[in-house]
C-alpha positions as CSV (number, residue, x, y, z in Angstrom):
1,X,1.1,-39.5,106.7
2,X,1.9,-39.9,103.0
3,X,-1.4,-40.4,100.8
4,X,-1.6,-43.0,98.0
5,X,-4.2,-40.5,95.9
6,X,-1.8,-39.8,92.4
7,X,-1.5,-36.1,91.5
8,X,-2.9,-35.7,87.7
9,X,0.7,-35.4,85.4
10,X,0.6,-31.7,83.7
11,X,-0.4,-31.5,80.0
12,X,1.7,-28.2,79.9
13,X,4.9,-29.7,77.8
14,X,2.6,-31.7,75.8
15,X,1.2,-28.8,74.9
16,X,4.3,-26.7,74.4
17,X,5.8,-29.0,72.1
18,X,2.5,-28.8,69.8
19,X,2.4,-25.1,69.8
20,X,5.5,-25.0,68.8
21,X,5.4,-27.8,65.9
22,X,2.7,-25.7,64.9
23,X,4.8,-22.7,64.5
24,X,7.6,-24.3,62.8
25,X,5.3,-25.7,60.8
26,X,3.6,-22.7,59.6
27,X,7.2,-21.0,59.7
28,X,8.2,-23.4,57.1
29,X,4.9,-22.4,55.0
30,X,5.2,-19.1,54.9
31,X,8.6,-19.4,54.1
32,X,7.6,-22.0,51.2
33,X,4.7,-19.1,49.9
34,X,7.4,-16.3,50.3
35,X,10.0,-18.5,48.0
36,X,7.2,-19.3,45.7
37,X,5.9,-16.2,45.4
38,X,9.5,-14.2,44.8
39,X,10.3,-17.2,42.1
40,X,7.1,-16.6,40.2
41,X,7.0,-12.8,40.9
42,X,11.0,-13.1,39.3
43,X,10.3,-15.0,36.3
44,X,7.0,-13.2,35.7
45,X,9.5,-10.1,35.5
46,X,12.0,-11.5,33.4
47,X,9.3,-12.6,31.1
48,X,7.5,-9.4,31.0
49,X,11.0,-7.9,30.2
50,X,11.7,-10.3,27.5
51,X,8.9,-9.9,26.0
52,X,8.5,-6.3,26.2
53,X,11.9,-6.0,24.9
54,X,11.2,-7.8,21.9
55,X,8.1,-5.9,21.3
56,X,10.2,-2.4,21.8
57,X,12.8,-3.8,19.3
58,X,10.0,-4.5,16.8
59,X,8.5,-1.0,17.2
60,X,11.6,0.3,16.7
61,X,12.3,-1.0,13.8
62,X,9.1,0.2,12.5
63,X,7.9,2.8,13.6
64,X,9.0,6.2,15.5
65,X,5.6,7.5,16.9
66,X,4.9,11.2,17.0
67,X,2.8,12.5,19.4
68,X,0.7,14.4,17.0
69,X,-0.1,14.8,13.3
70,X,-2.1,16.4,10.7
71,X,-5.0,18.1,12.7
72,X,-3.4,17.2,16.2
73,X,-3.9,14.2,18.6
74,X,-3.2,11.5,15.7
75,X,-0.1,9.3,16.1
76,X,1.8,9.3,13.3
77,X,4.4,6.1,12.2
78,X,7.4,6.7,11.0
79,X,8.2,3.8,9.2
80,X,12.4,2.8,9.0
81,X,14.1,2.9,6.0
82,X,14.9,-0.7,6.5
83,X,11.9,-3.4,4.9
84,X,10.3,-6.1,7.0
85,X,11.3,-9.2,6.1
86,X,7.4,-10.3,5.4
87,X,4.8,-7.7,3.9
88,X,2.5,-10.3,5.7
89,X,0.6,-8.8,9.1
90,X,-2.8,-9.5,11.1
91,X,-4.1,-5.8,10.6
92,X,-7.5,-5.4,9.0
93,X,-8.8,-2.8,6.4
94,X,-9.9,-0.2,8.5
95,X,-6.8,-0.5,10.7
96,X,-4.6,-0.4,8.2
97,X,-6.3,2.5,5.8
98,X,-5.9,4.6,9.1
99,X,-2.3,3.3,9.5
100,X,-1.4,4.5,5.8
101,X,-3.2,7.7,6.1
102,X,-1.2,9.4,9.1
103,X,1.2,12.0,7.3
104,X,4.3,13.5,9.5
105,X,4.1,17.1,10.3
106,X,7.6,17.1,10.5
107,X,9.3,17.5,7.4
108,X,13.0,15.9,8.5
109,X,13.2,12.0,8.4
110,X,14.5,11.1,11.6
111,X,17.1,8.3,9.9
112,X,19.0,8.9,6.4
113,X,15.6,8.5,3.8
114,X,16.4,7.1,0.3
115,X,13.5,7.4,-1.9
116,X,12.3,3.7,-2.8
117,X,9.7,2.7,-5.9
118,X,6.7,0.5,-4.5
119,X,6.2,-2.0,-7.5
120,X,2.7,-3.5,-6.3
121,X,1.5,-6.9,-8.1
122,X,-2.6,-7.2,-8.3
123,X,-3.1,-10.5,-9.2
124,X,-5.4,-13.8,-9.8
125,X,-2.7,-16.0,-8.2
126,X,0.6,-16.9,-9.9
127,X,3.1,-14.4,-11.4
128,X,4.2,-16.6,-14.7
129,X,6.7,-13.5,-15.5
130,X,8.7,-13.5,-12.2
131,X,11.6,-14.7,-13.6
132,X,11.6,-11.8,-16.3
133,X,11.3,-9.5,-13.2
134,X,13.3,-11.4,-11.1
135,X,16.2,-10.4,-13.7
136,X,14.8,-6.7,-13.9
137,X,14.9,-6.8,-9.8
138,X,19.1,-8.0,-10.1
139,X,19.6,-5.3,-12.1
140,X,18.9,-2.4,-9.3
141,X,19.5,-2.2,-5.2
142,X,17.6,-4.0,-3.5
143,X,17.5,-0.9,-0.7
144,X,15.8,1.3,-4.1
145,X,12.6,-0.5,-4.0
146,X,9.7,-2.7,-2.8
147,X,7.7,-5.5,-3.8
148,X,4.2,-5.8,-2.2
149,X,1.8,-8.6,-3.9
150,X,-2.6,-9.1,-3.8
151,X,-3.8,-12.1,-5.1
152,X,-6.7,-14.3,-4.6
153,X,-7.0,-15.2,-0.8
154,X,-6.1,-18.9,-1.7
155,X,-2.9,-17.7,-2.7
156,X,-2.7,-15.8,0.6
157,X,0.6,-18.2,1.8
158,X,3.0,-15.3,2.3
159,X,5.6,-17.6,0.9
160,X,3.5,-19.7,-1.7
161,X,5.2,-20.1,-5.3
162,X,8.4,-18.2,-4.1
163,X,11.7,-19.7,-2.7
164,X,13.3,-18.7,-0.2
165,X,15.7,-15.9,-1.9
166,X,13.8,-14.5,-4.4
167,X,12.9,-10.9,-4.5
168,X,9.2,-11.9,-4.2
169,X,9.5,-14.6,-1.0
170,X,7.2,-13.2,1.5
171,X,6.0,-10.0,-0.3
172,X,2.0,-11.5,-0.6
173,X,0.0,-9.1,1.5
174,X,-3.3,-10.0,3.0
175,X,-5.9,-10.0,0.5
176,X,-9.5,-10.0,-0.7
177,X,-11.7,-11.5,-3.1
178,X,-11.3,-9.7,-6.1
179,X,-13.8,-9.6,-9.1
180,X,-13.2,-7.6,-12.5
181,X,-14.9,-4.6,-12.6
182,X,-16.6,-4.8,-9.5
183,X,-15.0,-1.8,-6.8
184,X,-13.2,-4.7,-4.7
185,X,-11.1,-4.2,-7.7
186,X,-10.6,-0.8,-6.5
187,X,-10.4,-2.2,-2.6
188,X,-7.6,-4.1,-3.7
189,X,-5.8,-1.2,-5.1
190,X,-6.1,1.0,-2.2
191,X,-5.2,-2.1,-0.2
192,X,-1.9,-2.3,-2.1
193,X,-1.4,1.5,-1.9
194,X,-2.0,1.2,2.1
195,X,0.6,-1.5,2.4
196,X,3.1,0.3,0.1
197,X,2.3,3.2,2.5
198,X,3.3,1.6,5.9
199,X,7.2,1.9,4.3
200,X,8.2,5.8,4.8
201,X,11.0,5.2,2.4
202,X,8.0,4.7,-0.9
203,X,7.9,7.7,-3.0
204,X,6.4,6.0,-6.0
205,X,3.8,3.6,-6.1
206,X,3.7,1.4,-9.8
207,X,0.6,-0.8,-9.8
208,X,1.1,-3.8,-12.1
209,X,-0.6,-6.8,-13.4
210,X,1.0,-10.4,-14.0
211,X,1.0,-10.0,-17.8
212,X,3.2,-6.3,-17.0
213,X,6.9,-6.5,-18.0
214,X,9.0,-3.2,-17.9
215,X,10.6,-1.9,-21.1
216,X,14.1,-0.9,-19.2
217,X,16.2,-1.6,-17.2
218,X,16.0,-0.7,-13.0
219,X,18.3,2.2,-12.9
220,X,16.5,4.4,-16.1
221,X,13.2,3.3,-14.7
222,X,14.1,4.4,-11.0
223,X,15.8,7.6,-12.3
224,X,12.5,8.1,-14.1
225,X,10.1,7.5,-11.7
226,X,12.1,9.5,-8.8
227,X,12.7,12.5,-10.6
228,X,9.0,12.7,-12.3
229,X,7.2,16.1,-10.7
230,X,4.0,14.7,-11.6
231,X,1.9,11.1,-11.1
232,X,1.1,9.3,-14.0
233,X,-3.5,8.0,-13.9
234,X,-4.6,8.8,-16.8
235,X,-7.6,10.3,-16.9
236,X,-10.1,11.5,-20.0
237,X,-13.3,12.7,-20.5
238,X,-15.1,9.9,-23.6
239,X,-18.5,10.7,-24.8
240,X,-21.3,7.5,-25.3
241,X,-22.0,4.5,-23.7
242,X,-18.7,3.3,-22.6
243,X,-17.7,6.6,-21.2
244,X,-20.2,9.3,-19.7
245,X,-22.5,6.8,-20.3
246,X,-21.4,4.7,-17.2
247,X,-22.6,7.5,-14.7
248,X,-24.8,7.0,-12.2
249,X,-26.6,10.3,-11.9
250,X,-27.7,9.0,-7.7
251,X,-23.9,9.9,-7.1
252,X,-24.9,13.3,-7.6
253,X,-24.4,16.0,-5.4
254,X,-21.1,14.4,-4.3
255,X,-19.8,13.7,-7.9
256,X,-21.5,15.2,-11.4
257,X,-21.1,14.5,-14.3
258,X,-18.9,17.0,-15.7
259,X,-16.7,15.3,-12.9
260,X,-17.1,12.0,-14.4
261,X,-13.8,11.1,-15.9
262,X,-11.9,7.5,-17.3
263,X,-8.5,5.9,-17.9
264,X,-6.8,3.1,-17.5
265,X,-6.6,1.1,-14.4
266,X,-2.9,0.7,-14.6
267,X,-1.5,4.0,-12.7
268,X,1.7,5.5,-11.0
269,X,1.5,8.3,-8.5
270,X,3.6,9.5,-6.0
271,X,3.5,9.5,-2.2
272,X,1.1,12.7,-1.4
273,X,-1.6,11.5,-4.4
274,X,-1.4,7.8,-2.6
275,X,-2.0,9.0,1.0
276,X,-5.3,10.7,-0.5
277,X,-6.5,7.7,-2.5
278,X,-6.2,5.8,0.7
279,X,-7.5,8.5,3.2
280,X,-10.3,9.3,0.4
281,X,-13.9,8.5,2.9
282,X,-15.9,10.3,0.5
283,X,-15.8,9.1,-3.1
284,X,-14.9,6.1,-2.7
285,X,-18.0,5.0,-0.9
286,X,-20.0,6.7,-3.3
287,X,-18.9,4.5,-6.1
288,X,-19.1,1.2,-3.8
289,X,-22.8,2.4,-3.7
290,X,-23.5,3.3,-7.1
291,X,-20.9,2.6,-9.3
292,X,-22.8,-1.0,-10.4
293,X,-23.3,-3.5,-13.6
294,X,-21.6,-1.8,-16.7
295,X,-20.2,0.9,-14.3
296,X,-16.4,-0.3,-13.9
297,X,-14.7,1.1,-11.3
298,X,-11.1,0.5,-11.7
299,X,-11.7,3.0,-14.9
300,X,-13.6,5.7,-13.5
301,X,-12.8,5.9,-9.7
302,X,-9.3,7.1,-9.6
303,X,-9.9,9.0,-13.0
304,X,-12.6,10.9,-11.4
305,X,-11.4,11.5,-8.1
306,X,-8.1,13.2,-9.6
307,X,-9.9,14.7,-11.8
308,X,-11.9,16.7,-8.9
309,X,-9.1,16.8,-6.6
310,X,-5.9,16.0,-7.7
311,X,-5.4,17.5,-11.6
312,X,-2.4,19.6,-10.7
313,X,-0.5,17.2,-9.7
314,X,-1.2,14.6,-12.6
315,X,0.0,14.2,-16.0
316,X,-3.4,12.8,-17.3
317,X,-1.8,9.5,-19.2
318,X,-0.2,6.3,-18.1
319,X,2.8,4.8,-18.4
320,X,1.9,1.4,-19.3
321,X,1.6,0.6,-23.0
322,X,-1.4,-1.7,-24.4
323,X,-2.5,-2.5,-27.8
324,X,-6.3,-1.6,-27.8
325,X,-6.3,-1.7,-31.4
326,X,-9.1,-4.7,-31.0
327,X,-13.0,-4.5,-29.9
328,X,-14.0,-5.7,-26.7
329,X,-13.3,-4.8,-23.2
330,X,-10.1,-6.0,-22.7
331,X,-6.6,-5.4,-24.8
332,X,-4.8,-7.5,-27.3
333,X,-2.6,-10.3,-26.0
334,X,0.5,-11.3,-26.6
335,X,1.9,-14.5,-27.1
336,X,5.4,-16.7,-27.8
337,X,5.3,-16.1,-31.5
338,X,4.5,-11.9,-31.3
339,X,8.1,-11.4,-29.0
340,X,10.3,-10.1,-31.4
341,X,13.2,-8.4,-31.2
342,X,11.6,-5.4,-33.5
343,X,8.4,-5.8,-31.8
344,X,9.6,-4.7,-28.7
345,X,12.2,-2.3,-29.9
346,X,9.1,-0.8,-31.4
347,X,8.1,-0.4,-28.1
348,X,11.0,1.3,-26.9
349,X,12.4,3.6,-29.7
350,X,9.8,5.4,-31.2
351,X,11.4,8.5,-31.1
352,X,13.1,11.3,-29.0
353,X,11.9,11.3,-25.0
354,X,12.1,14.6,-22.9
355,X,12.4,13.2,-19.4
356,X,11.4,16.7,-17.9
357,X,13.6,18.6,-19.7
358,X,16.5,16.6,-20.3
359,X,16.8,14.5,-23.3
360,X,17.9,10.8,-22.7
361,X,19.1,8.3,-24.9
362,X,22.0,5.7,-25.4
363,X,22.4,2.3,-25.0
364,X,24.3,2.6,-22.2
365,X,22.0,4.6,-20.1
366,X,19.0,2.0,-21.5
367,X,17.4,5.2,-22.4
368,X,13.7,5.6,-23.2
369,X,11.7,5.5,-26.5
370,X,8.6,8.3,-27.1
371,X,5.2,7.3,-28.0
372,X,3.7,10.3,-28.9
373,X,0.3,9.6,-26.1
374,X,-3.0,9.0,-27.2
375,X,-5.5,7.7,-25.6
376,X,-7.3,4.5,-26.3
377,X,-10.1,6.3,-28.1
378,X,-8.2,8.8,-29.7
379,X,-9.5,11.7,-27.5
380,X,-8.3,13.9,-25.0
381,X,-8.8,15.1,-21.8
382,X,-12.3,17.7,-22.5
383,X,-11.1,19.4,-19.3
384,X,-8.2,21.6,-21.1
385,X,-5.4,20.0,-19.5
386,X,-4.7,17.2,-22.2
387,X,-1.9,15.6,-22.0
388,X,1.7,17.3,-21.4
389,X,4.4,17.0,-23.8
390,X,5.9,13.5,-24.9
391,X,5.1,10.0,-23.6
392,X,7.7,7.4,-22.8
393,X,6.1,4.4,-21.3
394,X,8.1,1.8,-18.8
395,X,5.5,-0.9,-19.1
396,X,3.7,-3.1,-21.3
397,X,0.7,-5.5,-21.3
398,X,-0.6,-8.3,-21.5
399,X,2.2,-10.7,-22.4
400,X,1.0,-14.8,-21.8
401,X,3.2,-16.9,-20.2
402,X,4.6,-19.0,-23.0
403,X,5.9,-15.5,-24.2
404,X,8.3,-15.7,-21.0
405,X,11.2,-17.5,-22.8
406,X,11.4,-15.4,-25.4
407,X,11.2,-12.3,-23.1
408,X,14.2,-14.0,-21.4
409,X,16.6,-14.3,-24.3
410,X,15.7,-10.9,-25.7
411,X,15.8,-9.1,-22.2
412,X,19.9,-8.4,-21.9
413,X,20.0,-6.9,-25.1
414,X,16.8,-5.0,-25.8
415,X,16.1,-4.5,-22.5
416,X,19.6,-3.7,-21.2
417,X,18.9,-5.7,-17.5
């Protein structure tokens, strides 16, 4: 006999078919995450690559880095011969002293070195002369030098005043406030020399102001410069207020005063002088400290320090010109109606010039004119050295802007550039 009671249905497909929606479910999703993840993980490597290649190529074109230098452990940059196109970077002063201060140990350039003049602008803002120099700069290789500018930080647009094209577009370095005769004066020169410094290829470092212009042409200045065995700071020892009178006598132990030296701030030096100024932790600070009111430091710093350090390797006298023939601290300026022809052939030719041994002259070879050196006082260098042999100088100061279109027209044939 059949019963009517039901038997319960089974749940077991039911269940089945969820279990396994479930799986393919989660299938799918770890699929997804697996896809995801490779994609992300992919373009995270390409990326990484790109970028990474791009920063490589930068170094590259930079610097080579050593794996030790002067005392062992330091890197040491080996900057290529080739220039940036912008002196413009995000590095700050303490970064970039240490940068400039790393010497190779190795004497051999690892890429074909020609030996490039740094001409460095310290500046208020503007450079009212830059088409006079802009015609000097035509006149030479642009692969023979560099241009590195510090003005005031509102003029700190790398490309501010310059168009695209000229030899000065995106040469502004970053910069401080300045004030005369206050050591950020200084600051900024050892800021200037740092920069200069990053390029390998800089032998000689010129330090100029916006009222400089240069006497010749590129190629006898060049020649000049590059074949001088000394740096050019003049330094002298002046007696009185304005002289030994500056001294501080708290700097002493670490300078005295039979160290205590002046001379113009307007220097050249070569590459070896300019790693010490900037690598110099010892007087410099002392005259940040003590070197205050009537003490100006862009007379007596670099004086001084070669003066302790350096004096073999100087030739105790500048080689920019300046008419201190007035009273007051600052020298004569010249304006539109002073440019002469005579005036600044007077300049020039004042007589024979031994460039180390060898005479030069001719128009041609825009040879150099002698000023037989004195300083602006008339006195010499008390330490014995004095100064050695004849003086030419390349530069002269302080020329106004409305002197610039004279300077122009007389420029190709006084000048010769």
């Amino acid at each position: 006999m059949k019963s009517n009671k039901k038997e319960p249905t089974s749940s077991a497909p039911t269940i089945l078919r969820l279990i396994n929606g479930q799986k393919k479910l989660q299938l799918h999703n770890v699929i997804f995450f697996v896809l995801f993840f490779a994609f992300g993980l992919l373009s995270g490597l390409g990326v990484g690559l790109y970028l990474s290649n791009i920063s490589f190529t930068f170094q590259l074109r930079q610097f080579s880095i050593s794996k030790s230098g002067p005392g062992g452990g330091s890197p040491v940059l080996i900057r290529r011969s080739d220039p940036p196109p912008s002196a413009w970077h995000e590095m700050g002063d303490e970064e970039l002293l240490w940068r400039a201060s790393m010497v190779p140990r190795v004497p051999e350039f690892p890429f074909d070195r020609v030996p490039k003049v740094a001409f460095m602008f310290l500046t208020v803002g503007a450079l009212p002369l830059a088409p006079l120099w802009e015609l000097f700069f035509k006149g030479g290789d642009d692969g023979l030098y560099t241009i590195y500018i510090h003005s005031l930080p509102s003029y700190d647009n790398a490309t501010a005043d310059f168009p695209v094209g000229s030899v000065f577009y995106g040469r502004r370095i970053p910069s401080k406030d300045v004030q005369w005769g206050k050591s950020s004066m200084v600051g900024a020169e050892r800021r200037l020399l740092a920069n200069a410094l990053l390029d390998f290829s800089n032998e000689r470092f010129v330090l100029l102001s916006e009222s400089c212009i240069p006497l010749y042409n590129f190629t006898t200045i060049y020649n000049h410069l590059i074949n001088s065995p000394e740096s050019h700071v003049e330094v002298y020892d002046q007696l009185g207020p304005v002289g030994r009178g500056r001294y501080n006598p708290a700097m002493d132990p670490v300078i005295k005063l039979a160290h205590w030296r002046k001379g113009s701030q307007w220097f050249e030096m070569d590459r070896r002088l300019a790693v010490e100024v900037v690598s110099d932790r010892t007087y410099f600070p002392t005259f940040e400290k003590f070197c205050n009111g009537s003490c100006y430091g862009d007379e007596h710093y670099l004086p001084t320090l070669v003066n302790i350090r350096f004096g073999g390797w100087n030739s105790n006298r500048t080689l920019t010109w300046a008419d201190w023939s007035i009273r007051g601290p600052h020298p004569r300026s010249f304006w539109r109606p002073d440019v002469t022809v005579g005036f600044l052939e007077g300049l020039r030719d004042g007589g024979k010039c031994e460039e180390y041994g060898k005479s030069v002259g001719g128009a041609a070879g825009g040879g150099i004119g002698v000023h037989y050196y004195e300083t602006r006082n008339n006195k010499s260098d008390s330490s014995g050295t004095g100064d050695r042999g004849s003086k030419c100088f390349l530069f002269a100061r302080k020329f106004r802007s409305h002197s610039l279109t004279r300077l122009l027209r007389f420029a190709p044939g006084v000048m010769q550039f």
